[in-house]
DRENPA-3360 file (N, C-alpha, C; in nm, 2 decimals, always signed):
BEGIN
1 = XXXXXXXX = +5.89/+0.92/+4.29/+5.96/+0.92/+4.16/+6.08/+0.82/+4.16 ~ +6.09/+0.78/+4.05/+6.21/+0.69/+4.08/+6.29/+0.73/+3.92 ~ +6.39/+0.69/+3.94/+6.54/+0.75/+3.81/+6.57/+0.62/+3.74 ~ +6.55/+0.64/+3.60/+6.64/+0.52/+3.51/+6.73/+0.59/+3.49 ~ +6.84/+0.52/+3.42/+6.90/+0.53/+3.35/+6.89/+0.44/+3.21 ~ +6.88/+0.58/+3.11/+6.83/+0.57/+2.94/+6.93/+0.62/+2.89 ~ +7.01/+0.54/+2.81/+7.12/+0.55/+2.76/+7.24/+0.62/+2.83 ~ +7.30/+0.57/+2.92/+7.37/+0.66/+3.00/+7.34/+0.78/+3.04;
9 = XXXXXXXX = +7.21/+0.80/+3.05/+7.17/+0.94/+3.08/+7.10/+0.90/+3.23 ~ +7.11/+1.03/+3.29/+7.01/+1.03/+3.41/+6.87/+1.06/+3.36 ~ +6.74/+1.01/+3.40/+6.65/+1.05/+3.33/+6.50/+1.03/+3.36 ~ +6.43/+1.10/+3.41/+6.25/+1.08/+3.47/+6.23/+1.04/+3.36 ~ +6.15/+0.91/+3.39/+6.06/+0.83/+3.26/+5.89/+0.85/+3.30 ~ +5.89/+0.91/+3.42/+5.76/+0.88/+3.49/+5.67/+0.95/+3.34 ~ +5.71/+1.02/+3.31/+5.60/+1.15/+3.18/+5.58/+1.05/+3.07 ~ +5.70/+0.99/+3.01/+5.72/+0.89/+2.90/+5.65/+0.78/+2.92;
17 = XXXXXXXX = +5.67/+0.69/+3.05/+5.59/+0.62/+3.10/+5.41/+0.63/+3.06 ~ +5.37/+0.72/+3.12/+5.20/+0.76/+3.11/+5.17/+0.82/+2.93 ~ +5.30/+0.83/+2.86/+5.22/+0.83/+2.76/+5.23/+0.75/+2.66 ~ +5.30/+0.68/+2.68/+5.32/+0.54/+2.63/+5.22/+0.45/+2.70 ~ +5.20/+0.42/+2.80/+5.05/+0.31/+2.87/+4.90/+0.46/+2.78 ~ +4.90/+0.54/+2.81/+4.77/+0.64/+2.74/+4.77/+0.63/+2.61 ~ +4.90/+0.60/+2.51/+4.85/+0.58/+2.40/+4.84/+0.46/+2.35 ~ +4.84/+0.29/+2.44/+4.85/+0.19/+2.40/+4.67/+0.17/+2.45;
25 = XXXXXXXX = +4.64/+0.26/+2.55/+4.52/+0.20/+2.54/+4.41/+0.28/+2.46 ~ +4.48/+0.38/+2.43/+4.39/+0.47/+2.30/+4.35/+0.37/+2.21 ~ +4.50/+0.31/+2.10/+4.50/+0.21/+2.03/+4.42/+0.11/+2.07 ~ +4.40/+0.04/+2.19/+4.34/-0.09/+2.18/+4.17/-0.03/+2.22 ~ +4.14/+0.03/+2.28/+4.01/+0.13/+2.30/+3.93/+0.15/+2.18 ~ +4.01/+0.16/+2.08/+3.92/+0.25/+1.97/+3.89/+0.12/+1.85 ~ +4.00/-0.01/+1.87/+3.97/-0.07/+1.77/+3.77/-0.19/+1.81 ~ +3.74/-0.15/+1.89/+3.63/-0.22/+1.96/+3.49/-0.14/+1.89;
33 = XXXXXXXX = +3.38/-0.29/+1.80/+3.29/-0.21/+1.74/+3.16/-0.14/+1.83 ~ +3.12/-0.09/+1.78/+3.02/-0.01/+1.86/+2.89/-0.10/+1.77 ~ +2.76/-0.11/+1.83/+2.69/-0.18/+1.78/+2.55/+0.00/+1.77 ~ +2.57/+0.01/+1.70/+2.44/+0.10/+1.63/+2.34/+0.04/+1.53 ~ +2.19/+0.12/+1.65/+2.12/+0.03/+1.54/+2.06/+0.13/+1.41 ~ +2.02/-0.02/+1.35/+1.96/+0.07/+1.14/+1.84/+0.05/+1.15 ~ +1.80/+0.20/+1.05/+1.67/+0.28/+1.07/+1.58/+0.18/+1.03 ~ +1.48/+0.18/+1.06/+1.39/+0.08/+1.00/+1.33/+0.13/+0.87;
41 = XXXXXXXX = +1.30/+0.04/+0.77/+1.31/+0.07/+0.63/+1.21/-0.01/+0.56 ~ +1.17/-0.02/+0.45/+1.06/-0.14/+0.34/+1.18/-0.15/+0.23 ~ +1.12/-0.30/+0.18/+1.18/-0.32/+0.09/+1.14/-0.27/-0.05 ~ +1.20/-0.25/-0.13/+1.18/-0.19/-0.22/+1.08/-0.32/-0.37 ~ +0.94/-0.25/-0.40/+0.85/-0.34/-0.45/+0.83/-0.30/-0.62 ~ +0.89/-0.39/-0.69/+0.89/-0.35/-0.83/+0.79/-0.47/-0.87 ~ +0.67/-0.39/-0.97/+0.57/-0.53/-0.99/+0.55/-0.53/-1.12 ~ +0.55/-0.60/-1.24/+0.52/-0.59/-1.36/+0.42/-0.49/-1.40;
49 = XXXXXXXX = +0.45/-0.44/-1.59/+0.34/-0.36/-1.62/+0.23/-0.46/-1.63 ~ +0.14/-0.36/-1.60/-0.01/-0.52/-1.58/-0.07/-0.51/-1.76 ~ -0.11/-0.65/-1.77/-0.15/-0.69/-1.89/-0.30/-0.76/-1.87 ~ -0.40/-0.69/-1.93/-0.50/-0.67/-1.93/-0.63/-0.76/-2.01 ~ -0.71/-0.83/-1.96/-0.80/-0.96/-2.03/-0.92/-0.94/-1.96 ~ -1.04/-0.96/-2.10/-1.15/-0.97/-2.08/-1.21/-1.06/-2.00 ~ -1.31/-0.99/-1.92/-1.40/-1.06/-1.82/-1.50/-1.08/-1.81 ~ -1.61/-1.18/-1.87/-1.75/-1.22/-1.89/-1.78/-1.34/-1.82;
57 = XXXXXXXX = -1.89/-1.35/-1.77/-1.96/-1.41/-1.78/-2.13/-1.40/-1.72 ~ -2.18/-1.46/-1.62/-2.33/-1.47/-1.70/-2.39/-1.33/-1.59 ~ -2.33/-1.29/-1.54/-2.37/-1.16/-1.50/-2.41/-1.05/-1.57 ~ -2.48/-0.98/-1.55/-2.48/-0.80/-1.62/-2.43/-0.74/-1.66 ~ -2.29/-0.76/-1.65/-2.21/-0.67/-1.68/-2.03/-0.74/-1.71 ~ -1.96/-0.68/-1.78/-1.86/-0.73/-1.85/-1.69/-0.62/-1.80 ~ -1.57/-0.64/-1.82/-1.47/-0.55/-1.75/-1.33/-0.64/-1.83 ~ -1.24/-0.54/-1.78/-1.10/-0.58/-1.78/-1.04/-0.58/-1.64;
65 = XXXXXXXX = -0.95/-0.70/-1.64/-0.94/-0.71/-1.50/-0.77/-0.75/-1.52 ~ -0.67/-0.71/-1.46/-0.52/-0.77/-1.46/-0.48/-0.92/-1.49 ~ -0.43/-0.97/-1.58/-0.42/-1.12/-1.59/-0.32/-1.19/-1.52 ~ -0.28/-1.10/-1.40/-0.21/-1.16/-1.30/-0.29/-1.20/-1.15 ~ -0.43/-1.12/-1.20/-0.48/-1.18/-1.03/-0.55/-1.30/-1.06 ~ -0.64/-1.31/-0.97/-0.71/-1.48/-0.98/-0.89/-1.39/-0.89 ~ -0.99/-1.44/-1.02/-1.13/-1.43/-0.98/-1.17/-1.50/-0.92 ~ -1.32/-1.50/-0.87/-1.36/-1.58/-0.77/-1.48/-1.56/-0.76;
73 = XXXXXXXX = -1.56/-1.61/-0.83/-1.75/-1.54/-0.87/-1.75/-1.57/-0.63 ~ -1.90/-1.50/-0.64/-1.92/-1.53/-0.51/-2.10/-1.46/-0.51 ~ -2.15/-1.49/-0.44/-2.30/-1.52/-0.47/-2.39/-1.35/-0.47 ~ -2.49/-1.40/-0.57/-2.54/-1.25/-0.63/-2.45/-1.16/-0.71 ~ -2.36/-1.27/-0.78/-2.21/-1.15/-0.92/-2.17/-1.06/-0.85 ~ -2.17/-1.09/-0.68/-2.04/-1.04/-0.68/-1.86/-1.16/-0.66 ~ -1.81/-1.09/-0.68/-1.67/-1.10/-0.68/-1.53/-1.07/-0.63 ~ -1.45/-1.14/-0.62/-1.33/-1.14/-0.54/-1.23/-1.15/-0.61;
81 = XXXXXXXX = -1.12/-1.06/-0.62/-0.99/-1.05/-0.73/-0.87/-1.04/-0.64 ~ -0.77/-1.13/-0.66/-0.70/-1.14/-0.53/-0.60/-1.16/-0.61 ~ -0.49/-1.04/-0.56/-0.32/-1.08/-0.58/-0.23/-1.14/-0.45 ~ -0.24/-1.28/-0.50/-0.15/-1.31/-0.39/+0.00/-1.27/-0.36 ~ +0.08/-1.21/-0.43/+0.16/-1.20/-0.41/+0.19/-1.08/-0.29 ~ +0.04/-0.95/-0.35/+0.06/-0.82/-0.26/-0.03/-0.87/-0.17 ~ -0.06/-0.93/-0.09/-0.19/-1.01/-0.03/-0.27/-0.85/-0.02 ~ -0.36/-0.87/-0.12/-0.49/-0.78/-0.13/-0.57/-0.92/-0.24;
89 = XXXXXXXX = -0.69/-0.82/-0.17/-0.82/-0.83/-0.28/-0.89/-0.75/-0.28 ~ -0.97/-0.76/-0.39/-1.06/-0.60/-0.46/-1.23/-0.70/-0.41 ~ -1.27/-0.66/-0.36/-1.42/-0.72/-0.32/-1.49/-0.59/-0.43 ~ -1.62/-0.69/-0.51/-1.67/-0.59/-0.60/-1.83/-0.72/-0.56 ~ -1.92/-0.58/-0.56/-2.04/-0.62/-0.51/-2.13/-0.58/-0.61 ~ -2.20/-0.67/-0.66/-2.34/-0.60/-0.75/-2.44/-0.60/-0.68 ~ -2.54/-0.54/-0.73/-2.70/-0.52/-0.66/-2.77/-0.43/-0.77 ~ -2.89/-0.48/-0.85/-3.00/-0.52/-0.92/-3.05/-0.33/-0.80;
97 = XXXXXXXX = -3.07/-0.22/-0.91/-3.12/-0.11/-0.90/-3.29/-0.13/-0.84 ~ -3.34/-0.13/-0.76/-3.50/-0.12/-0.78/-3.59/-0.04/-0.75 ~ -3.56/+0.11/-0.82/-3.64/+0.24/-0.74/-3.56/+0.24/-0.62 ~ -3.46/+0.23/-0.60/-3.40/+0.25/-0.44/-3.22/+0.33/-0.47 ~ -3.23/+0.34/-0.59/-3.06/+0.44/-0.61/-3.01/+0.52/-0.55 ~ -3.10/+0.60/-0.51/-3.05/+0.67/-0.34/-2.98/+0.59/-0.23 ~ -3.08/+0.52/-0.18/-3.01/+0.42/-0.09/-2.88/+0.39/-0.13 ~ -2.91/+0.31/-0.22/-2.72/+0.26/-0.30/-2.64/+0.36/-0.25;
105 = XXXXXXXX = -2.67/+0.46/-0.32/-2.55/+0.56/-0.34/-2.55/+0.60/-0.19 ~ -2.57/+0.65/-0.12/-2.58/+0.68/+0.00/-2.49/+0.57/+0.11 ~ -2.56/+0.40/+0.06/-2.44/+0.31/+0.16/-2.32/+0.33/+0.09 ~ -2.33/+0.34/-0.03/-2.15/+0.37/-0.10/-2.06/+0.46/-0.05 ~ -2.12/+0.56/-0.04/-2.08/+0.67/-0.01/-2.02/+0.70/+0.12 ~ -2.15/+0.64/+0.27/-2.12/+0.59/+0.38/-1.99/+0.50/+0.38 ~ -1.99/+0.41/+0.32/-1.86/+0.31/+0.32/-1.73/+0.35/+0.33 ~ -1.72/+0.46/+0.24/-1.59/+0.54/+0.20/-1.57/+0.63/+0.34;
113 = XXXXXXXX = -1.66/+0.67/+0.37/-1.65/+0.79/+0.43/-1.59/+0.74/+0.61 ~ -1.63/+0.57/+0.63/-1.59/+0.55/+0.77/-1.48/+0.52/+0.81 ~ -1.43/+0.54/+0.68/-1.24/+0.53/+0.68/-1.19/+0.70/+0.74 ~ -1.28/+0.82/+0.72/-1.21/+0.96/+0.76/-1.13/+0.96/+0.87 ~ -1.15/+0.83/+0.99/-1.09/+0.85/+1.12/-0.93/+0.83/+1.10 ~ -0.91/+0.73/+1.03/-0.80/+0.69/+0.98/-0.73/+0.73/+0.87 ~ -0.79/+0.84/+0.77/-0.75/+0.89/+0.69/-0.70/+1.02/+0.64 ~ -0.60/+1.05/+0.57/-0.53/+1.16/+0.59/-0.63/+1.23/+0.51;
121 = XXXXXXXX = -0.64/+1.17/+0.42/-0.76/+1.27/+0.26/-0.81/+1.18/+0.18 ~ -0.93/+1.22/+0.15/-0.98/+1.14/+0.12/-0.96/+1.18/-0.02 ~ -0.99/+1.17/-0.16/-0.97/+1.23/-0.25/-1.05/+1.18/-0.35 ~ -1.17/+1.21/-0.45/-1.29/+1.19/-0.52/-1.28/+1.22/-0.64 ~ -1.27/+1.11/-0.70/-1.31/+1.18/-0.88/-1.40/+1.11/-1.00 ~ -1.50/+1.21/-0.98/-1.62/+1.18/-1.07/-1.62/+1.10/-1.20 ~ -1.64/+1.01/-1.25/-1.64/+0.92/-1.36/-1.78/+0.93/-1.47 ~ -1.79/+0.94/-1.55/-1.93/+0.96/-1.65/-1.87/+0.89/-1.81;
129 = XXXXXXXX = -1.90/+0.81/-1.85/-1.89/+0.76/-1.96/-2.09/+0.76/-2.06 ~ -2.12/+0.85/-2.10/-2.20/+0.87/-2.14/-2.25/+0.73/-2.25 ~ -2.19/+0.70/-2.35/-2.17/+0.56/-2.43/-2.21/+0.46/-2.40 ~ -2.12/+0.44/-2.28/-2.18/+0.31/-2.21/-2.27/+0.30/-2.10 ~ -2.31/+0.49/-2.05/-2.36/+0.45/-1.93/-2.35/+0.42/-1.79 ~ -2.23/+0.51/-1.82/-2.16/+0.42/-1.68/-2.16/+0.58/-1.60 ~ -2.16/+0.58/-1.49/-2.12/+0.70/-1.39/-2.13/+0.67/-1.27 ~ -2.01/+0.69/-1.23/-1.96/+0.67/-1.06/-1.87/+0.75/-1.02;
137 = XXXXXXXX = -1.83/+0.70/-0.91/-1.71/+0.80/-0.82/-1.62/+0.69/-0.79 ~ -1.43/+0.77/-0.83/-1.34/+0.66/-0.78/-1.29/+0.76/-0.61 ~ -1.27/+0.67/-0.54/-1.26/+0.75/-0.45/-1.06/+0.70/-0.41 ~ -0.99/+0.78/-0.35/-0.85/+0.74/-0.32/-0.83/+0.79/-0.14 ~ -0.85/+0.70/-0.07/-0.82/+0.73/+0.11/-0.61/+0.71/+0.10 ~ -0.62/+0.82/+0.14/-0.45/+0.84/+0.16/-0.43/+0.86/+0.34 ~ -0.39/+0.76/+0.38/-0.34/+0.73/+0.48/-0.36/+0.59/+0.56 ~ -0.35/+0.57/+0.66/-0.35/+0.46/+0.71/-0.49/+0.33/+0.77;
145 = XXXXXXXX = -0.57/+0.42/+0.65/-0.68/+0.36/+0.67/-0.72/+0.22/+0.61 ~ -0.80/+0.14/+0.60/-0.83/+0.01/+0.60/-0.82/-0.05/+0.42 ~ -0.89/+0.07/+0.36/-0.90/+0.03/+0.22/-0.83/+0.18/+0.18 ~ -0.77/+0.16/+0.07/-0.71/+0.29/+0.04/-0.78/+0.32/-0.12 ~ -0.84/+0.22/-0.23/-0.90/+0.27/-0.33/-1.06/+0.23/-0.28 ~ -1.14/+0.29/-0.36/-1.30/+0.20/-0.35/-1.35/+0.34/-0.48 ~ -1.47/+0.23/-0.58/-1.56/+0.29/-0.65/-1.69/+0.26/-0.64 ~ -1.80/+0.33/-0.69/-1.88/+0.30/-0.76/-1.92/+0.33/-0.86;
153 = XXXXXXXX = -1.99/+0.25/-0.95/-2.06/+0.28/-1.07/-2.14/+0.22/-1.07 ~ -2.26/+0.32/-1.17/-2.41/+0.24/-1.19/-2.45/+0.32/-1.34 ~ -2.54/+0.27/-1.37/-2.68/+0.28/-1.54/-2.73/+0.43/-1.48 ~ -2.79/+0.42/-1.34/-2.85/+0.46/-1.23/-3.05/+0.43/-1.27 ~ -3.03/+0.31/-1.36/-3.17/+0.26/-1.38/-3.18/+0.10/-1.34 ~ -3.06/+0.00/-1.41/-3.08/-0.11/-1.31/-2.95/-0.17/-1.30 ~ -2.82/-0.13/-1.24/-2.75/-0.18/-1.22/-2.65/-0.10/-1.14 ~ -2.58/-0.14/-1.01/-2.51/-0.09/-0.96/-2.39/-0.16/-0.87;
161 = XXXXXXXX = -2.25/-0.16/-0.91/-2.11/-0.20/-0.81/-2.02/-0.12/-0.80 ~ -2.02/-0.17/-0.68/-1.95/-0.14/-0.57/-1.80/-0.21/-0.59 ~ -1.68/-0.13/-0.54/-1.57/-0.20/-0.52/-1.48/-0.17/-0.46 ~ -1.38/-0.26/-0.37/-1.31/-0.18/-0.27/-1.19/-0.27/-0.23 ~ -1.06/-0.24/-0.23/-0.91/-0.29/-0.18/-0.88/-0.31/-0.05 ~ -0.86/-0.44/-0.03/-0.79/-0.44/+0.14/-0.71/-0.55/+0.13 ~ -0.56/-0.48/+0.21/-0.44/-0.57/+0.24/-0.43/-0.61/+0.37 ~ -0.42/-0.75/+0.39/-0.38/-0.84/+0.45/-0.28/-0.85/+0.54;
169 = XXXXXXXX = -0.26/-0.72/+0.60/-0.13/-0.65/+0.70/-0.18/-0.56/+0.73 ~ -0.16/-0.49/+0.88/-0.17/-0.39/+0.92/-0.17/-0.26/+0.85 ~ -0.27/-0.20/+0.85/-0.27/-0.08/+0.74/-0.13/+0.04/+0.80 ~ -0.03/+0.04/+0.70/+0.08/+0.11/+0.71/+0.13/+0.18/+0.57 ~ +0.05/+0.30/+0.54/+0.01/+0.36/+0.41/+0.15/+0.34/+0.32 ~ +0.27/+0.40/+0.39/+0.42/+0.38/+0.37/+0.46/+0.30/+0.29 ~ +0.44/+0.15/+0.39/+0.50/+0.04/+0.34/+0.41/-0.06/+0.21 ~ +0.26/-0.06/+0.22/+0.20/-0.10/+0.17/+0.14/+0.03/-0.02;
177 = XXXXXXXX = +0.20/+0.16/-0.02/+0.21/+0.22/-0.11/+0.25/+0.20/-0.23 ~ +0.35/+0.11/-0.26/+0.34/+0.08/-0.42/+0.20/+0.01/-0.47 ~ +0.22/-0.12/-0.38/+0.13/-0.24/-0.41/+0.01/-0.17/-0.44 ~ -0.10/-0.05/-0.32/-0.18/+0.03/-0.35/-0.19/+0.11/-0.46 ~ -0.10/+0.14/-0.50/-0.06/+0.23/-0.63/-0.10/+0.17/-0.77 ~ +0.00/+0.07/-0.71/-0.04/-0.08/-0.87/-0.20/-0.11/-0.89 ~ -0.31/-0.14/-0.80/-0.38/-0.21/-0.73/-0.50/-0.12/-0.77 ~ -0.46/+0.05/-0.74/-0.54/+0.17/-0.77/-0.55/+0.22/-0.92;
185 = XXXXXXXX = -0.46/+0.14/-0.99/-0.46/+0.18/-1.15/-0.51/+0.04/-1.22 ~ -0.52/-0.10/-1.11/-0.61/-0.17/-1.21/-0.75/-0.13/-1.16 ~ -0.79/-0.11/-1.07/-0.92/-0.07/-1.03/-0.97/+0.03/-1.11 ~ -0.92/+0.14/-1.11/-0.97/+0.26/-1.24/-0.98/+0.15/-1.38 ~ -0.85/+0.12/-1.43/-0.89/+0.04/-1.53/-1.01/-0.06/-1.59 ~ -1.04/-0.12/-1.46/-1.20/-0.22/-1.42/-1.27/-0.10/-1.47 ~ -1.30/-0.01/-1.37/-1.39/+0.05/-1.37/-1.42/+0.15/-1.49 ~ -1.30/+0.22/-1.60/-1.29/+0.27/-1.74/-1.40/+0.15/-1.83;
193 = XXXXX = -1.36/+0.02/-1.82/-1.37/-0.07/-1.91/-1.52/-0.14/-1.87 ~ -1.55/-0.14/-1.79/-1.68/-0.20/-1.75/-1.86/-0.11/-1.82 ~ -1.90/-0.25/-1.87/-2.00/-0.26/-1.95/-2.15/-0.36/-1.91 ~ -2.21/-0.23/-1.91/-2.37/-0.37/-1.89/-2.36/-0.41/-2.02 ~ -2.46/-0.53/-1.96/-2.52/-0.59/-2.09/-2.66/-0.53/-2.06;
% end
């Protein structure tokens, strides 16, 4: 121990001392950032209401399709509808009925169904438009599976397509969920509006 003298006083500084150095390094301790990391997150995808335009040509059959994507005839009428922006496209397949509608419906059906490994639920809803003819199934795969909408419809005497969404990224139901959402109400829409000739 050793003795100042503080103000004409006799006086142990040793206690003063230690908390004067313990609170200077409190102070200089605490102003130092800590580096914490941030949660991982998506960014937030807002996409226009879709505005809707007739689609003909020399195929069988006629539709409304989004007038923001871009067609793409491809051989035997079928077709490719691609939003570049959400990198998807809708592949839509025709095939000419010939006594074989079982079959069809059966690879359709198969198709949907090889997504279950990867899929949380699958979810099915019957379509019949008596007028025009039309009756299919829209199908909705909820989870991380490859395509997350797909339909069909047919006459069920000579005409039948097929159609189905896939994005261009790692299937991550989460992050890729609006775009699907948008993507799943023009596809119903196609498929409401679609007409043989």
């Amino acid at each position: 121990m050793f003795n100042l003298k503080c103000a004409n006083k006799k006086y142990n500084c040793n206690a003063s001392f230690f908390v004067i150095v313990f609170l200077s390094l409190m102070l200089f301790s605490s102003c130092k950032n800590d580096v914490l990391p941030k949660p991982s997150s998506y960014l937030r995808l807002d996409y226009p209401i879709a505005e809707y335009a007739h689609f003909e040509n020399k195929c069988p059959f006629t539709f409304e399709m989004n007038s923001k994507a871009i067609i793409k005839g491809e051989k035997d009428c079928g077709f490719t509808i691609t939003y570049p922006k959400m990198k998807a496209t809708i592949y839509l397949t025709y095939k000419p009925v010939n006594n074989d509608i079982n079959k069809l419906l059966r690879d359709a059906q198969k198709l949907t169904f090889e997504h279950v490994i990867k899929a949380d639920d699958i979810l099915e809803q019957p379509y019949l438009n008596q007028q025009r003819k039309v009756y299919g199934m829209f199908y909705q795969v909820d989870g991380n599976a490859a395509t997350n909408s797909q339909f069909y419809a047919t006459d069920s005497t000579k005409h039948f397509l097929t159609a189905s969404v896939y994005f261009y990224a790692k299937p991550n139901f989460d992050s890729i969920m609006p775009a699907a959402s948008y993507i799943k109400n023009d596809m119903q829409h196609l498929m409401e509006t679609l007409t043989w000739k």
